[in-house]
N, C-alpha and C positions, 0 to 999 in steps of 0.2 A: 492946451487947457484940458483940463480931465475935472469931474464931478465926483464927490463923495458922498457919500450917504451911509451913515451907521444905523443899524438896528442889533436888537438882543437883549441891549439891558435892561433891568427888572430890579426887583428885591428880593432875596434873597437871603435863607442864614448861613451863619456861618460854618466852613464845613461844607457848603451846595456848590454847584455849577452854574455855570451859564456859557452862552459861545454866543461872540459877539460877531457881526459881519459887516463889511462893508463893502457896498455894491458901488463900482467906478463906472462912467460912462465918459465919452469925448476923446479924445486921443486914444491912440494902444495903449491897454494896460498894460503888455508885459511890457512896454519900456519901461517900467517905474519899478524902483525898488518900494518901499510900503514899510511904511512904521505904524505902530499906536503908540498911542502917548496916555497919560493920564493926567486929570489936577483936581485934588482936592480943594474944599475950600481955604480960603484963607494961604493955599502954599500953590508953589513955582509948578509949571507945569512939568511933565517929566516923563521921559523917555519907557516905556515899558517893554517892547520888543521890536523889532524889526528884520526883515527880508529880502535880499536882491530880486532883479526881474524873474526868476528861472526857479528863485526856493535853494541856490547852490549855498548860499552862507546864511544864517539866523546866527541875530543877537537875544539876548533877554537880559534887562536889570537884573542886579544880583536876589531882590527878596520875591521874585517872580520863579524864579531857575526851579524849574522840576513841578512847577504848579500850573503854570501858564503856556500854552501853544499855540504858536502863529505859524499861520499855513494858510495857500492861496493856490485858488484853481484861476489860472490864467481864461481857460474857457467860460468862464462867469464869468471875468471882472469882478472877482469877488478876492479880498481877503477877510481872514478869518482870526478871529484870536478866541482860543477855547481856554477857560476858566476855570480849574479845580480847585480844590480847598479854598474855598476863599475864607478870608478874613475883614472879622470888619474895620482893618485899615485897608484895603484895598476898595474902599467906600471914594468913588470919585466919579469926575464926569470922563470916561474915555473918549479919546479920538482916533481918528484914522488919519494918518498924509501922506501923499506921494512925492516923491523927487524923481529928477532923474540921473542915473551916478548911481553911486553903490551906497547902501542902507548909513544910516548917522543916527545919533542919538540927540542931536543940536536940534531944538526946533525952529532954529533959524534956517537950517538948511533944508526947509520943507517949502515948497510954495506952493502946496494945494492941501486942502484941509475941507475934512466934512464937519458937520455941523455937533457933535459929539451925542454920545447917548449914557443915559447915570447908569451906573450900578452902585447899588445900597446893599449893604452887606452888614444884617442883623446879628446880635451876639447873643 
């Protein structure tokens, strides 16, 4: 079993930053490869980046790629997803989850999940 917890996000316009974190506790975290996800309201939820145990392969959704950076210090139990240009369709509740195996974009193939945190992204 492993624990998620997210903090970071906020409101923000569009154009701004934010960097979002989630702190793991209960099992080793490097064993877990480490997604976020996102969903806005009203739609499916959805894969936005993810990372093997180690940081050796990163994905990111295609309208994320060059905006968005997920990175993880194994020595915190900490993963990170840092936010540039945002836009306000990037307006959702993020999550964190772990597995273990190599990173997915399935949110079925997650079975730990933190509790998620909003980012509002003003125009």
């Amino acid at each position: 079993q492993v624990q998620l917890v997210e903090s970071g996000g906020g409101l923000v316009q569009a154009g701004g930053s934010l960097r979002l974190s989630c702190a793991a506790s209960g099992r080793t975290f490097s064993s877990y490869s480490m997604g976020w996800f996102r969903q806005a309201p009203g739609k499916e939820r959805e894969s936005v980046a993810a990372i093997t145990w180690n940081g050796g392969n990163i994905y990111y959704l295609d309208p994320v790629k060059g905006r968005f950076t997920i990175s993880r210090d194994n020595a915190k139990d900490t993963v990170y997803l840092q936010l540039n240009s945002l836009k306000p369709e990037d307006t959702a509740v993020y999550y964190c989850a772990a597995r273990v195996g190599g990173p997915s974009g399935a949110t079925y193939d997650y079975p730990y999940w933190g509790q998620g945190t909003q980012v509002t992204v003003s125009s």
